[in-house]
VOTOR-682792 format. One record per residue (C-alpha): residue in three letters; x negated, y, z negated. Coordinates in pm, whole numbers, plus 32768, in hexadecimal, padded with zeros to 4 digits. Each point is the difference from the previous one (the first is absolute). Layout:
N
ALAXYZ;...
# end
This chain:
224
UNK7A6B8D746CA5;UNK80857E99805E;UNK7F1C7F828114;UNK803B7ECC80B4;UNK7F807F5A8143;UNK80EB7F8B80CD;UNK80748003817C;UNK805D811980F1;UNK80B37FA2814D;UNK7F8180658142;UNK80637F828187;UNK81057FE080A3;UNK81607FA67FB9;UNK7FEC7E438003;UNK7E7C802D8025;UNK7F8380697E9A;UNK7EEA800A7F72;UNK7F5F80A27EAE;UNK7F2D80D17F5C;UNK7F4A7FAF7EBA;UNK7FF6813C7F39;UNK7FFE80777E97;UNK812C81047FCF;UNK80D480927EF6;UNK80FA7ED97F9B;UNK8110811E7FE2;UNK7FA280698169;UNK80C27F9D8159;UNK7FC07EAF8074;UNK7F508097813D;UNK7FC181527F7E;UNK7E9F80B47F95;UNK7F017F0D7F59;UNK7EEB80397F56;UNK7F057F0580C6;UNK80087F0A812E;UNK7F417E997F70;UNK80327F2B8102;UNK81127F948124;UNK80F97EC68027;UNK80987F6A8120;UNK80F47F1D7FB7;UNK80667FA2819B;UNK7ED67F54801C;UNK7F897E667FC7;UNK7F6C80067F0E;UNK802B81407F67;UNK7EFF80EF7FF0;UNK7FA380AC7ED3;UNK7F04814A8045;UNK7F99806F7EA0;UNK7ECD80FE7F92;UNK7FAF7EF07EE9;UNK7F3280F57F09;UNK80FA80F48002;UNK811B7F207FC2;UNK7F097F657EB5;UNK7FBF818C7FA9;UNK8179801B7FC7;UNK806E7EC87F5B;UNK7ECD80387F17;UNK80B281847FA4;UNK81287F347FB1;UNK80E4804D8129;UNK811F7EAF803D;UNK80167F97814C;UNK819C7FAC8084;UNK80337E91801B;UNK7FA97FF68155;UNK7EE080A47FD8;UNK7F7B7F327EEC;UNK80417EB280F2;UNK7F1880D7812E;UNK7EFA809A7EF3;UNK7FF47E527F7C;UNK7FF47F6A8140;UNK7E9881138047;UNK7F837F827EAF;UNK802B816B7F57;UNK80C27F867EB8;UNK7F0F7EF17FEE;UNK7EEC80F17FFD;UNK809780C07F1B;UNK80347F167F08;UNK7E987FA48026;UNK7FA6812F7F9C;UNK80A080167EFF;UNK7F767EF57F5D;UNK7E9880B48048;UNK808081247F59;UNK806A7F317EF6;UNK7E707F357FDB;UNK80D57E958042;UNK7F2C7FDF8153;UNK7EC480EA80AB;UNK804D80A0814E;UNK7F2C7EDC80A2;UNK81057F087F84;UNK811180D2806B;UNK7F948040816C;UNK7F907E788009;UNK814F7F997FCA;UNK8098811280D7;UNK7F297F958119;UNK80547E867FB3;UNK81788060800A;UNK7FD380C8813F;UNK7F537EC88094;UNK812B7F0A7F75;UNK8107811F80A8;UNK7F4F800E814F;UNK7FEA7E698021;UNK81817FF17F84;UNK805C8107811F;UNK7F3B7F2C80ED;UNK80AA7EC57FA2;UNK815780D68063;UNK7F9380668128;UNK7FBA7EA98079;UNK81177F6B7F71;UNK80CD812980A8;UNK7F4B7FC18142;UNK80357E9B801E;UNK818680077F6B;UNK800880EF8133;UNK7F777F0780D9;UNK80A37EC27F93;UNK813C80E08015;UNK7FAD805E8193;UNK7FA77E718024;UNK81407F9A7F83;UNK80DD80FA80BF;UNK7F567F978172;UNK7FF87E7F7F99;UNK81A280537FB4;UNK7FF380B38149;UNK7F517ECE80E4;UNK80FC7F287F4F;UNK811980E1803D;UNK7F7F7FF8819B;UNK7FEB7E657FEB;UNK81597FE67F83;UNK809C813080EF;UNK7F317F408111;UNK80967E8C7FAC;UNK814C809E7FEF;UNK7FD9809A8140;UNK7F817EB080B7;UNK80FF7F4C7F55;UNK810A80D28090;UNK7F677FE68154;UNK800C7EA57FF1;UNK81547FDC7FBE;UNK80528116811D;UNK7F4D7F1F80B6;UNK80AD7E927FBD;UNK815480DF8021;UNK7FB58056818A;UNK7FBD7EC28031;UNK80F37F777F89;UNK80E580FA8083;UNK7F4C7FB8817A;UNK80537E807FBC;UNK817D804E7FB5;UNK801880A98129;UNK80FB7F2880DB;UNK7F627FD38162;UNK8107803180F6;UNK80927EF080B4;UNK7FD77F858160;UNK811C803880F2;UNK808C7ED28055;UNK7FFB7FC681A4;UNK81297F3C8078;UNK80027EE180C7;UNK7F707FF78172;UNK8141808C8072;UNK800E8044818C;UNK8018817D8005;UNK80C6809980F1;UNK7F8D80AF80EB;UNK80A8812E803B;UNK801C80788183;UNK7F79813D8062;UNK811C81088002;UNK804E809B812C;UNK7F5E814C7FDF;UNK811181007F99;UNK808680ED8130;UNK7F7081517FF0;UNK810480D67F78;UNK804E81248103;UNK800E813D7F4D;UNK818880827FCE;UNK7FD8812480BC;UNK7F637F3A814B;UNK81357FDD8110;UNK80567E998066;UNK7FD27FCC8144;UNK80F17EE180A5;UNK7EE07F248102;UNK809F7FE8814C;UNK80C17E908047;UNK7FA57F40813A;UNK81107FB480F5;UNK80747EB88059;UNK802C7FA88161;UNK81507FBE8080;UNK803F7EA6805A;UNK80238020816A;UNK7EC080A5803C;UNK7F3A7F147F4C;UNK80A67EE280E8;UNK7FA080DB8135;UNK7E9A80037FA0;UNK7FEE7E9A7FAA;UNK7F147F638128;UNK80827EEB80D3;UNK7F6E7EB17FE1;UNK7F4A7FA38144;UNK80977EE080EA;UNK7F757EB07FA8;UNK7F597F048133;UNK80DA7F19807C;
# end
């Protein structure tokens, strides 16, 4: 029976992750398998890689092939390596104490490599956040010299809008003129209502001529 290990898909849909198994090749992707080795998350920085390590050696050494993905996960844990190692014990080129001293000198080499990363990652992500707020603060100085430049200007504008203004002009007073002096009116009659009757005032009677010379005194006689 072809065996092969290889990955199964599990999670949701845009959040997967897989399954390290050894199945049937002629099998469904995710259908039955005949072991679980390990787990790989993909979503992840970095990647992790959860693999039972002796089990994965047990079944390379029975000659299963691992997919190509699988054979870049199974080399990044060191499992072909190993492999190959033993082989070559199998074979009398090298004792097991030569093959696990250069196993544990490649693990070492693979652990100080993945540190390296992670500080390189690190500060790449730090320069990175540096660069982006030193944009931003220069970004602010310019927005904040453009807007006191344009406040300035507003500024000269007014004033020389206030100096454009025209102030009006003084009324001109004629010449000491003599002003006339304008009598007092006679204050109008009271205007009697329409329906108020007019009455006529009574007229005073002359005297008749002769009675005013009857009245007249004599003048007394003079002293001789």
């Amino acid at each position: 029976m072809p065996t092969r290990i290889r990955l199964q898909r599990r999670g949701k849909k845009g959040q997967p992750f897989y399954h390290i198994v050894v199945a049937d090749s002629r099998s469904p992707r995710d259908g039955k398998c005949i072991e679980k080795i390990g787990v790989y998350n993909s979503l992840t920085s970095p990647a992790v890689i959860d693999l039972n390590f002796e089990k994965a050696i047990s079944w390379i050494q029975k000659g299963v092939q691992p997919s190509d993905t699988c054979r870049i996960l199974l080399s990044e844990k060191g499992v072909m390596f190993k492999a190959h190692l033993l082989k070559g014990v199998k074979k009398g080129a090298i004792t097991e104490e030569q093959a696990e001293n250069r196993f544990q000198q490649w693990l070492k080499e693979k652990e100080e490599k993945a540190e390296s990363e992670v500080k390189q990652n690190i500060t790449k992500v730090h320069s990175e956040v540096k660069k982006r707020l030193e944009a931003e603060v220069k970004a602010n100085e310019v927005k904040a010299q453009k807007v006191a430049l344009k406040r300035s200007k507003l500024a000269k504008e007014l004033e020389q809008a206030e100096l454009s203004v025209e102030t009006p002009a003084e009324v001109a007073v004629p010449a000491a003129t003599e002003t006339a002096v304008e009598e007092p009116k006679a204050e109008a009659q009271e205007e009697k209502p329409a329906d108020m009757p007019v009455v006529e005032e009574p007229k005073a009677e002359t005297p008749a001529p002769e009675a005013a010379a009857g009245t007249e005194k004599e003048a007394p006689p003079t002293e001789a």
